[in-house]
Biopython code that builds the backbone (N, CA, C, O; Angstrom):
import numpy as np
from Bio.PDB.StructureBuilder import StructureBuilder

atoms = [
    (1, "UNK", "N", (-8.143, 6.222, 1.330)),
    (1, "UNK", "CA", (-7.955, 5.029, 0.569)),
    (1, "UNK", "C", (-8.887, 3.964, 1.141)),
    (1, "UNK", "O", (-8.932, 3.715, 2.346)),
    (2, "UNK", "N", (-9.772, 3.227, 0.039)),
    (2, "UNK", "CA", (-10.576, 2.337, 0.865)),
    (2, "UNK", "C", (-10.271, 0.969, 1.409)),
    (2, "UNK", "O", (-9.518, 0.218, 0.790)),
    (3, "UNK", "N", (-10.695, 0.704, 2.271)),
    (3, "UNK", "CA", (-9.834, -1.224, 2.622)),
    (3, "UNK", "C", (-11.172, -1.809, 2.082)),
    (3, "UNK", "O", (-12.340, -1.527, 1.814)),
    (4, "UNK", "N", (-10.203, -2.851, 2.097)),
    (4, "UNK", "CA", (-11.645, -3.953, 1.784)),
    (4, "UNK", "C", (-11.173, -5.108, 2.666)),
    (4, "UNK", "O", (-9.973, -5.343, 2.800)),
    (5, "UNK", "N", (-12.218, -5.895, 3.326)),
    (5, "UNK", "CA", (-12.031, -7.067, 4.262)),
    (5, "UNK", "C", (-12.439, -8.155, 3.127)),
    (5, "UNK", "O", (-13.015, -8.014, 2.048)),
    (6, "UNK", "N", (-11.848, -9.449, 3.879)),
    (6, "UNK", "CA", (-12.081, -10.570, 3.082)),
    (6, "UNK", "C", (-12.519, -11.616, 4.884)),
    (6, "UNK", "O", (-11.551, -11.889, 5.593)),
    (7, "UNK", "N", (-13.553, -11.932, 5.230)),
    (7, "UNK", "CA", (-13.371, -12.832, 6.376)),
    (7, "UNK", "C", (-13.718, -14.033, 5.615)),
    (7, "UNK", "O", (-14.666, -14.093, 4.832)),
    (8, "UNK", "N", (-12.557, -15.400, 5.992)),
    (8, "UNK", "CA", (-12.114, -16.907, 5.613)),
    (8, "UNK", "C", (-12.363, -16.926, 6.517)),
    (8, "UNK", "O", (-11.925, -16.171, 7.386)),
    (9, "UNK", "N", (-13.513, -18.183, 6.726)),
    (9, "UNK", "CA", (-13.456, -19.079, 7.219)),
    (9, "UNK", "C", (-15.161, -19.597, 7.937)),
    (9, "UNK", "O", (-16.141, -18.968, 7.541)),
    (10, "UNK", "N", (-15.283, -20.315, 8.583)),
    (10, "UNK", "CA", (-16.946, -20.472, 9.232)),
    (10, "UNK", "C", (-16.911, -19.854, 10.503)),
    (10, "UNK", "O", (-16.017, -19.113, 10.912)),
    (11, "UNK", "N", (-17.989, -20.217, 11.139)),
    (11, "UNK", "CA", (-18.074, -19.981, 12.749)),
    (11, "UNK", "C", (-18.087, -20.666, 13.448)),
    (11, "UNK", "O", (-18.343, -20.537, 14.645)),
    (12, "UNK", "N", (-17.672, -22.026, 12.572)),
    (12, "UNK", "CA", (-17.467, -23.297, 13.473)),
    (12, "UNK", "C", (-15.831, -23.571, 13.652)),
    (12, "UNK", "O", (-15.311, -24.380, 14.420)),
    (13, "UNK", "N", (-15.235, -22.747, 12.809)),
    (13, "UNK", "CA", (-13.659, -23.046, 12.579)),
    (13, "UNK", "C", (-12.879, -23.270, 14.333)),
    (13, "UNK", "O", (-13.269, -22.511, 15.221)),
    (14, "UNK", "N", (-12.364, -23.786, 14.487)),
    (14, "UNK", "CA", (-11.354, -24.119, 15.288)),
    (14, "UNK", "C", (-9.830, -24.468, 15.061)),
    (14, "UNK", "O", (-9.703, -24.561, 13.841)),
    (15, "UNK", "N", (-8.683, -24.692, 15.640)),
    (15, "UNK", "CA", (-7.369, -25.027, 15.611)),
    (15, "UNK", "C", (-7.315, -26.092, 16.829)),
    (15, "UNK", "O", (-8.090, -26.212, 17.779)),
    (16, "UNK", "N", (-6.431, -26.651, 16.578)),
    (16, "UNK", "CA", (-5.372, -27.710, 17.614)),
    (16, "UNK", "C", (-4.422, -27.228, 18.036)),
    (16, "UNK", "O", (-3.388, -27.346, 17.378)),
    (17, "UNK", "N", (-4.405, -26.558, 19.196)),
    (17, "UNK", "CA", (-3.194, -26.108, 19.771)),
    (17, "UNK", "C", (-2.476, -27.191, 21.131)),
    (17, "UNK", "O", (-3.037, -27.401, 22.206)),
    (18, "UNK", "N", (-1.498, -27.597, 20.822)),
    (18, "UNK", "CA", (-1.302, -28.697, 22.056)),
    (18, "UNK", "C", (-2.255, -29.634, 22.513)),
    (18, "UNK", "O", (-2.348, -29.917, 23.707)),
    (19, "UNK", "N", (-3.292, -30.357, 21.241)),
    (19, "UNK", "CA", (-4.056, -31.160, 21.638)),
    (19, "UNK", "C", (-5.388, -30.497, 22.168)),
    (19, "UNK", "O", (-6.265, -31.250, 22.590)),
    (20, "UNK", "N", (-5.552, -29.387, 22.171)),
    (20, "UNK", "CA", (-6.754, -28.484, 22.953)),
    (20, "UNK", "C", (-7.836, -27.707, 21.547)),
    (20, "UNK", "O", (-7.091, -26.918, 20.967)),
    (21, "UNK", "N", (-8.628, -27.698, 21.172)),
    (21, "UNK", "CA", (-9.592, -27.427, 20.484)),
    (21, "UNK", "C", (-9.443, -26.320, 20.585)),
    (21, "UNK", "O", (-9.449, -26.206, 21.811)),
    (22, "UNK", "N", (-9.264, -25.062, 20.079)),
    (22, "UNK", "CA", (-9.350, -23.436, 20.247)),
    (22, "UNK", "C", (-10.278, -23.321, 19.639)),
    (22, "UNK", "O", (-10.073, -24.169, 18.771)),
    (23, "UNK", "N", (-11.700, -22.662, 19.296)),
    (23, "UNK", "CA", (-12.449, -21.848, 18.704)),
    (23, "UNK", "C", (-12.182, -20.921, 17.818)),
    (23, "UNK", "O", (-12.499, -19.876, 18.386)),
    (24, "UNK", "N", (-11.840, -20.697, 16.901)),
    (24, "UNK", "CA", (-11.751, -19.321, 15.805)),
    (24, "UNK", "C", (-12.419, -19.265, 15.038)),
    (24, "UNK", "O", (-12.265, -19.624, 13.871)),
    (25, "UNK", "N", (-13.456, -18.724, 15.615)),
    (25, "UNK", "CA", (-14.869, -18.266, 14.202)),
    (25, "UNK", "C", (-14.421, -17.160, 13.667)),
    (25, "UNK", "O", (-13.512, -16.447, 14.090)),
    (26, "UNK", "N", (-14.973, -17.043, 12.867)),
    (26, "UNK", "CA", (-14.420, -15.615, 11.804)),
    (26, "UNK", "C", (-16.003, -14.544, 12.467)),
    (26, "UNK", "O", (-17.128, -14.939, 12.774)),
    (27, "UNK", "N", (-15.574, -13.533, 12.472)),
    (27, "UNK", "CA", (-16.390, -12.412, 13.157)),
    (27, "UNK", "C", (-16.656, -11.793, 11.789)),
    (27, "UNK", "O", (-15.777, -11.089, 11.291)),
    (28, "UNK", "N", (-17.689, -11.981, 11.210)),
    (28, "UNK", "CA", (-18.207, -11.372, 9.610)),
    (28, "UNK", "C", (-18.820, -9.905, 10.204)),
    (28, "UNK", "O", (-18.216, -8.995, 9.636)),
    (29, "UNK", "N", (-19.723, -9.430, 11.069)),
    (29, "UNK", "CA", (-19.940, -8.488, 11.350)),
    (29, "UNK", "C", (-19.014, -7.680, 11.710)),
    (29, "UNK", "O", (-19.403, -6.530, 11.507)),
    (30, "UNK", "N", (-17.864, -7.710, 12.193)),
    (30, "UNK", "CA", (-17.046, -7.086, 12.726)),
    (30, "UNK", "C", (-16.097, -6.426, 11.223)),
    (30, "UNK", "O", (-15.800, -5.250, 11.017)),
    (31, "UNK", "N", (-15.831, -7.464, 10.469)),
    (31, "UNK", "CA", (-15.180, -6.916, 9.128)),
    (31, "UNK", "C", (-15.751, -6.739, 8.296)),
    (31, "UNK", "O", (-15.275, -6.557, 7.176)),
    (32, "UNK", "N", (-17.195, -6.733, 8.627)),
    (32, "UNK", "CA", (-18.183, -5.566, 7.342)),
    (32, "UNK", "C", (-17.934, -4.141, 7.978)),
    (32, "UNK", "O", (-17.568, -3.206, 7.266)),
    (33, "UNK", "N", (-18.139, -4.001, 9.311)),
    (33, "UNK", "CA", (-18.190, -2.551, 9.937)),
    (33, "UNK", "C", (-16.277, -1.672, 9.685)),
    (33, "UNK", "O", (-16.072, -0.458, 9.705)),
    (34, "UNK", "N", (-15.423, -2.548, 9.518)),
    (34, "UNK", "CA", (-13.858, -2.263, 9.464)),
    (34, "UNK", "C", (-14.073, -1.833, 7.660)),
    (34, "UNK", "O", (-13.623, -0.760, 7.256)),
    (35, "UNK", "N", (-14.577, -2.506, 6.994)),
    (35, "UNK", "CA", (-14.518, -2.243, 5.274)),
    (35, "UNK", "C", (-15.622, -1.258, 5.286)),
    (35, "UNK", "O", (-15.501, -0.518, 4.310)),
    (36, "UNK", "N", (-17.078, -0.835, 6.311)),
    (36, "UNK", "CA", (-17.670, 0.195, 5.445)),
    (36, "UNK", "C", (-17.396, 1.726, 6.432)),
    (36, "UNK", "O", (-18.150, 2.685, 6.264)),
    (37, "UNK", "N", (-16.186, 1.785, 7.488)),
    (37, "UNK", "CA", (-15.691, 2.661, 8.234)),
    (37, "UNK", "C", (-14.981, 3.101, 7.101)),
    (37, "UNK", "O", (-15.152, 4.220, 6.619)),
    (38, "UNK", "N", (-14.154, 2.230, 6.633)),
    (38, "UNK", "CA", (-13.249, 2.092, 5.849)),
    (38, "UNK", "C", (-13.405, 2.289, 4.205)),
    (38, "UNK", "O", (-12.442, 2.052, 3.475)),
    (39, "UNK", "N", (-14.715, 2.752, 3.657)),
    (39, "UNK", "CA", (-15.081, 2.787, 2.667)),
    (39, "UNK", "C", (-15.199, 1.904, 1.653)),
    (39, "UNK", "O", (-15.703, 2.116, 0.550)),
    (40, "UNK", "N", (-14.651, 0.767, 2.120)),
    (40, "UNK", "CA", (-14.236, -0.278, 1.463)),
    (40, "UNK", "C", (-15.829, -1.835, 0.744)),
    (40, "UNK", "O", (-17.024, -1.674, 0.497)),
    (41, "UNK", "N", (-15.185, -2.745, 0.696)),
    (41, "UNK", "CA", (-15.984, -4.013, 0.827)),
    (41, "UNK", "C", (-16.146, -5.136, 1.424)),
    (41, "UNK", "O", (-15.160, -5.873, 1.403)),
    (42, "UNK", "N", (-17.024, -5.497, 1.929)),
    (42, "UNK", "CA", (-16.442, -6.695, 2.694)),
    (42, "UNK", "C", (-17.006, -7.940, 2.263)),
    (42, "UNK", "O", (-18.208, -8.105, 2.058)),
    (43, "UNK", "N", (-15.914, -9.013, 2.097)),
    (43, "UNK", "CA", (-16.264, -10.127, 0.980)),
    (43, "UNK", "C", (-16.362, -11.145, 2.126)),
    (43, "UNK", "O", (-15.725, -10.867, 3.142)),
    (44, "UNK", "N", (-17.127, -12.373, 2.105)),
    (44, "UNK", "CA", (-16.477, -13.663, 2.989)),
    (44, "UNK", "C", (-16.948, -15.120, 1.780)),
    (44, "UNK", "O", (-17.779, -15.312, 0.892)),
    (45, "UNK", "N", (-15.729, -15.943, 2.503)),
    (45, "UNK", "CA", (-15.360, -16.882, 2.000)),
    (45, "UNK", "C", (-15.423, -18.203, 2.961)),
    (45, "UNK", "O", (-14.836, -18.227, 4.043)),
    (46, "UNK", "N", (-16.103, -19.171, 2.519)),
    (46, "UNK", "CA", (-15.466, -20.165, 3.450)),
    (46, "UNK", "C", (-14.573, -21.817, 2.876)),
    (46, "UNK", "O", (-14.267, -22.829, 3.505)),
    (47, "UNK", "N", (-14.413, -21.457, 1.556)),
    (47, "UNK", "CA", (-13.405, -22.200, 1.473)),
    (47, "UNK", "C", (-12.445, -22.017, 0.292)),
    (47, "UNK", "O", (-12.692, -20.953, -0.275)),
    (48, "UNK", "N", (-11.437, -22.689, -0.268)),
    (48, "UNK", "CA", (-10.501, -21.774, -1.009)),
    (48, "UNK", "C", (-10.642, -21.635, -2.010)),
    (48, "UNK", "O", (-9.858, -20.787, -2.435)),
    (49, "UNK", "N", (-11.786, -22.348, -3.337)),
    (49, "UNK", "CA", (-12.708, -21.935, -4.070)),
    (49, "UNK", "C", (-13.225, -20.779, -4.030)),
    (49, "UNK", "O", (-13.340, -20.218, -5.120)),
    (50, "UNK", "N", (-13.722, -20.011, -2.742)),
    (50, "UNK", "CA", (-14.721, -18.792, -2.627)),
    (50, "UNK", "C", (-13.783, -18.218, -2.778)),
    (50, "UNK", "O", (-13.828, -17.580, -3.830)),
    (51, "UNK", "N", (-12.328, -18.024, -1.906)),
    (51, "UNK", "CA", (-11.620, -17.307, -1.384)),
    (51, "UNK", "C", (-10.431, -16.976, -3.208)),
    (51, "UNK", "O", (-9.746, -16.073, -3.688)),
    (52, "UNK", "N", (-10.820, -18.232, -3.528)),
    (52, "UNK", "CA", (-10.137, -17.479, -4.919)),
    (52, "UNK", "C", (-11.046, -16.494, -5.814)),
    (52, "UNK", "O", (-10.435, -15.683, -6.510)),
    (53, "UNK", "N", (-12.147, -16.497, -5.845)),
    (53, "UNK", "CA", (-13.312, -15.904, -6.704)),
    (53, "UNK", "C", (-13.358, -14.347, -6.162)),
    (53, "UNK", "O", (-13.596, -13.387, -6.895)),
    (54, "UNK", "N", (-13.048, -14.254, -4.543)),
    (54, "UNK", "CA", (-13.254, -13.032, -4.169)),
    (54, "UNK", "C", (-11.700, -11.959, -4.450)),
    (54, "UNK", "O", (-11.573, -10.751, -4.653)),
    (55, "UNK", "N", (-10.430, -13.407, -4.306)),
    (55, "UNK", "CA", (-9.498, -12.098, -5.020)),
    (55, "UNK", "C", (-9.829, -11.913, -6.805)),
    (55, "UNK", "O", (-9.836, -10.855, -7.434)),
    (56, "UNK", "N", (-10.062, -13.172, -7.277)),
    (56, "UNK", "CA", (-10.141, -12.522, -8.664)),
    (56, "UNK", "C", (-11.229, -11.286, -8.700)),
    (56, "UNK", "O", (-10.995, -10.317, -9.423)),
    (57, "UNK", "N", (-12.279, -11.338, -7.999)),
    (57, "UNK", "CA", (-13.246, -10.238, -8.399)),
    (57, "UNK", "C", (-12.375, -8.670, -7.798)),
    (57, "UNK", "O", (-12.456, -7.595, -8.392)),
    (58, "UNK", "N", (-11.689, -8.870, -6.692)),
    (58, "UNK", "CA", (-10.534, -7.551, -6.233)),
    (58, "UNK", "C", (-9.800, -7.493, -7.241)),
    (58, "UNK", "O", (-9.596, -6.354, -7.661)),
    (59, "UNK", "N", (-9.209, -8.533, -7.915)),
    (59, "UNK", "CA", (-8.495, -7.773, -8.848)),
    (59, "UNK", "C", (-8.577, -7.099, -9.589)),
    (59, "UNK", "O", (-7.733, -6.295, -9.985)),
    (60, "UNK", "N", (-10.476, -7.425, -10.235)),
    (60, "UNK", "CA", (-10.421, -6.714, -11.669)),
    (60, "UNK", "C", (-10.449, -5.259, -11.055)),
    (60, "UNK", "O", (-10.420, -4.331, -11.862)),
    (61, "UNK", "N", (-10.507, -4.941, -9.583)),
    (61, "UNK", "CA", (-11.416, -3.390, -9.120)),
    (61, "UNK", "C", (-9.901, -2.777, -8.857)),
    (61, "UNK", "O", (-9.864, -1.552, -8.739)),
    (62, "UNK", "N", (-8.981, -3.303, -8.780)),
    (62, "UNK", "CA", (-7.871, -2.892, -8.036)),
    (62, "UNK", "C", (-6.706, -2.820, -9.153)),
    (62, "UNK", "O", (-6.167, -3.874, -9.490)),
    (63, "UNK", "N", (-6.335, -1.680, -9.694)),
    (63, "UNK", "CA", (-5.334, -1.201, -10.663)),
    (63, "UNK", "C", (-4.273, -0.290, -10.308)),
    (63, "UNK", "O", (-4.030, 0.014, -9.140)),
    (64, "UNK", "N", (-3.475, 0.264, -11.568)),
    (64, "UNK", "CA", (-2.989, 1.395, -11.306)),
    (64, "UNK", "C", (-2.884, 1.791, -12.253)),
    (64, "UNK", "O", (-3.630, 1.305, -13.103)),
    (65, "UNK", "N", (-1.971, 2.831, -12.674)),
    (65, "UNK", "CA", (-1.815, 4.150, -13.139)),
    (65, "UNK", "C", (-0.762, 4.621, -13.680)),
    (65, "UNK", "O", (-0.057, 4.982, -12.737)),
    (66, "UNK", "N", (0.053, 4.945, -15.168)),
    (66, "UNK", "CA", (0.843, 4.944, -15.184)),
    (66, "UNK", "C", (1.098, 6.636, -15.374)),
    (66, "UNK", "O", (0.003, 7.132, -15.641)),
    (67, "UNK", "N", (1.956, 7.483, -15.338)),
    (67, "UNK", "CA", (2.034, 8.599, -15.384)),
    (67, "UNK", "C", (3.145, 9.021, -16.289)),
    (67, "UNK", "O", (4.260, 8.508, -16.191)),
    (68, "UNK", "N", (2.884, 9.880, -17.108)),
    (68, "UNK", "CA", (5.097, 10.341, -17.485)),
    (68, "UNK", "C", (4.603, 11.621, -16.829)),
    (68, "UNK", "O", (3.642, 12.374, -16.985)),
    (69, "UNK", "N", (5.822, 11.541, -15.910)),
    (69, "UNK", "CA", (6.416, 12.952, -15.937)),
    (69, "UNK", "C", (7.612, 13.266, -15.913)),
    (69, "UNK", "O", (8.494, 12.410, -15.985)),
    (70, "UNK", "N", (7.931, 14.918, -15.777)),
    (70, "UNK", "CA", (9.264, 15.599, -16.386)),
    (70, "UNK", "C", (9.728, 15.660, -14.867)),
    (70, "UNK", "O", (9.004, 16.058, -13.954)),
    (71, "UNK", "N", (10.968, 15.232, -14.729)),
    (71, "UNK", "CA", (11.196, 15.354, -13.437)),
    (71, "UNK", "C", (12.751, 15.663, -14.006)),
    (71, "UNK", "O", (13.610, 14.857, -13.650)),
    (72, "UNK", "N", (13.102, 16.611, -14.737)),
    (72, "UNK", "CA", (14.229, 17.377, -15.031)),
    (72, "UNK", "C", (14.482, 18.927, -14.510)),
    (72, "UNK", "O", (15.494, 19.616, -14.379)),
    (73, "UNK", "N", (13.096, 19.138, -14.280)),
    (73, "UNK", "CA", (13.625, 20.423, -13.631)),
    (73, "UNK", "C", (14.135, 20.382, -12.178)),
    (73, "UNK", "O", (14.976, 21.254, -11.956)),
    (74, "UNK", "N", (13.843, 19.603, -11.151)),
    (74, "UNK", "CA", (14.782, 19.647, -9.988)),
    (74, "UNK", "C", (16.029, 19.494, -10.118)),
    (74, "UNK", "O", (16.789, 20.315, -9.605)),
    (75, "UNK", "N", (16.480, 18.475, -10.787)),
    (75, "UNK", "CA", (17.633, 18.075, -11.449)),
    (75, "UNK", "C", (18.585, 19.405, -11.826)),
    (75, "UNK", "O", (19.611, 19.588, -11.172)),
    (76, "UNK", "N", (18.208, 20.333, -12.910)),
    (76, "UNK", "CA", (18.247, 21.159, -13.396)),
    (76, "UNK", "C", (18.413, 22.147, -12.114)),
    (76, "UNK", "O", (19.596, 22.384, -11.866)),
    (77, "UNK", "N", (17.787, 22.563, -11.537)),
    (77, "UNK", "CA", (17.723, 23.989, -10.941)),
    (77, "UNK", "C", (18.690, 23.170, -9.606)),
    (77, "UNK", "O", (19.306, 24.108, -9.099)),
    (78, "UNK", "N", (18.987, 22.171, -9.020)),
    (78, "UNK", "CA", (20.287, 21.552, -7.847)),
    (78, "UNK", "C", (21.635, 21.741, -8.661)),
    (78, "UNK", "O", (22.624, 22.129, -8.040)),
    (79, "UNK", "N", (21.730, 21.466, -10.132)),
    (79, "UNK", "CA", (22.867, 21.259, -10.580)),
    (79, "UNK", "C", (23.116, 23.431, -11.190)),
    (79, "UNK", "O", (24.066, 24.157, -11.481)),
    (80, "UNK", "N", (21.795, 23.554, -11.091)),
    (80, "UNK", "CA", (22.241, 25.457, -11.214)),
    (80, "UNK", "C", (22.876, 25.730, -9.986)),
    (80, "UNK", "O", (24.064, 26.048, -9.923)),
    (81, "UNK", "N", (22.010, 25.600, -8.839)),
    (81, "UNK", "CA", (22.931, 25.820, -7.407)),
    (81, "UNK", "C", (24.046, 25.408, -6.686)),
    (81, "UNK", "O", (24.741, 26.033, -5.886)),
    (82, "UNK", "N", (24.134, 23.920, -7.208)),
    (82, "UNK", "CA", (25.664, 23.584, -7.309)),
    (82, "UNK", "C", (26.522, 24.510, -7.876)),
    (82, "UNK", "O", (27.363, 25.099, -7.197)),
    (83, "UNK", "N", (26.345, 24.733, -9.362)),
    (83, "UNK", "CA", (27.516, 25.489, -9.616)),
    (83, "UNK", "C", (27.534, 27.340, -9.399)),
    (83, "UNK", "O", (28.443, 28.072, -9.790)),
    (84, "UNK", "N", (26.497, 27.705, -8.805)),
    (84, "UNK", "CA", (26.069, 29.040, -7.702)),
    (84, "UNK", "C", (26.549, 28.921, -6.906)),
    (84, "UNK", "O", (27.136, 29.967, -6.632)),
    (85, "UNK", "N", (26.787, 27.870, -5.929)),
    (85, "UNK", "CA", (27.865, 27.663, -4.791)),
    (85, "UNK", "C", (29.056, 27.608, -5.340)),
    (85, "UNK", "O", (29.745, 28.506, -4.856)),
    (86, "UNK", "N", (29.607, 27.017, -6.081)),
    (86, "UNK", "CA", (31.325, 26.826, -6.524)),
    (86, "UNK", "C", (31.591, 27.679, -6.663)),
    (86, "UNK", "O", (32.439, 27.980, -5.824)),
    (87, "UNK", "N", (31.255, 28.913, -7.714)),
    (87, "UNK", "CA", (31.560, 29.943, -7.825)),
    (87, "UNK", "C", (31.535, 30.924, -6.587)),
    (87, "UNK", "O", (32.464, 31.675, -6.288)),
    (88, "UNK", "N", (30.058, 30.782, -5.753)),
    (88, "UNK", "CA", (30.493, 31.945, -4.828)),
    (88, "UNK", "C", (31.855, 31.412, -3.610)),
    (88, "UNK", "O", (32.395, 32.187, -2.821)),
    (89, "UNK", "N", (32.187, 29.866, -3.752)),
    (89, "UNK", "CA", (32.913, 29.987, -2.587)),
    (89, "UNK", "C", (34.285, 29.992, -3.427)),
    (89, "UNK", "O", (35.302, 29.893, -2.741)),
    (90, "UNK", "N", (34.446, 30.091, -4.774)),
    (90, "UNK", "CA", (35.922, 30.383, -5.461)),
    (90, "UNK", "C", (36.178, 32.203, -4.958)),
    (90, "UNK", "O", (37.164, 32.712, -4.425)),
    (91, "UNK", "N", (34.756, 32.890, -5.419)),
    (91, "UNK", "CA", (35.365, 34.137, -5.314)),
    (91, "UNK", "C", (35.145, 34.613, -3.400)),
    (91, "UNK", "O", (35.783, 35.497, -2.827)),
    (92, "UNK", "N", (34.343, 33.942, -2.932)),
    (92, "UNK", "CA", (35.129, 33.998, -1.300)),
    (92, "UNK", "C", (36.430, 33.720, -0.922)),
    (92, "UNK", "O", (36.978, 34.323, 0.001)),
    (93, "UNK", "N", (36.964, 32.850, -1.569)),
    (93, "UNK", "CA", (38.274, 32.427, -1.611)),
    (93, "UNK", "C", (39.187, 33.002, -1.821)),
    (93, "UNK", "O", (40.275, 32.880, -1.259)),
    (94, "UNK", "N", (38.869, 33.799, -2.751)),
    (94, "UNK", "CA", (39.703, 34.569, -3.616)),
    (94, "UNK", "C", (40.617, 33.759, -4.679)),
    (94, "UNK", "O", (41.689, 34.162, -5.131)),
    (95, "UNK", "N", (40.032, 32.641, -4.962)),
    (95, "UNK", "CA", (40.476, 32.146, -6.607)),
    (95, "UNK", "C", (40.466, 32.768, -7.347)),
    (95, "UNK", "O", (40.204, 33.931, -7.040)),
    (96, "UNK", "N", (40.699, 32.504, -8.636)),
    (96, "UNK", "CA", (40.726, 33.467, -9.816)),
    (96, "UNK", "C", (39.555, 31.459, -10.672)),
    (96, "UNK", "O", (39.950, 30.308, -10.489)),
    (97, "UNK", "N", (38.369, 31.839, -11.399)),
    (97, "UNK", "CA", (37.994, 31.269, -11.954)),
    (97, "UNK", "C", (38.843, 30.705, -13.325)),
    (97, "UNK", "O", (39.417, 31.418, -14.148)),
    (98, "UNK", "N", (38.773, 29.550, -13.327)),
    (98, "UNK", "CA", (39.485, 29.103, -14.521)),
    (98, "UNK", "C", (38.525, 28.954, -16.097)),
    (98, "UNK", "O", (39.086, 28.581, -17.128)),
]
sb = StructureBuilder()
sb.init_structure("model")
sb.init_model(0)
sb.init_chain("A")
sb.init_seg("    ")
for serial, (resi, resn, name, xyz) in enumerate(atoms, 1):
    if name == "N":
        sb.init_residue(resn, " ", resi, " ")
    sb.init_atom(name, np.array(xyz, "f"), 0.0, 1.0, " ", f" {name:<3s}", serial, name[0])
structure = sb.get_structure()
């Protein structure tokens, strides 16, 4: 199954943690190599404009599938062996079948 990466954000990005500047650049090389290990794509975004354009473009690629199937015969052949058991444990018993 393929992944696909999305890296948000710049390489200037940072947080405020307790008043302290943290660094969090987004590593774009790192989640191209994870999406093409991965068979996948790797999109980047850096703000929530981009970041909406890149799920709409996943969406149109990303579907499913609807299927019918007959899923009566398991059904069917548990409720045969059910009553294959009743019977063999009446006449183990020595019931008389009604």
């Amino acid at each position: 199954m393929p992944v696909s990466t999305i890296a948000f954000g710049t390489v200037y990005g940072s947080i405020d943690l307790d008043g302290e500047q943290i660094p969090v650049a987004v590593d774009e090389p790192s989640m191209r190599e994870v999406a093409r290990l991965a068979g996948g794509e790797s999109f980047s975004a850096t703000s929530e404009g981009e970041l909406r354009n890149v799920y709409a473009a996943l969406g149109e690629e990303i579907g499913y599938e609807t299927k019918q199937v007959d899923v009566s015969k398991p059904w069917l052949a548990g409720g045969t062996l059910a009553t294959m058991a009743g019977l063999g444990s009446a006449f183990a018993f020595g019931r008389r079948i009604p």
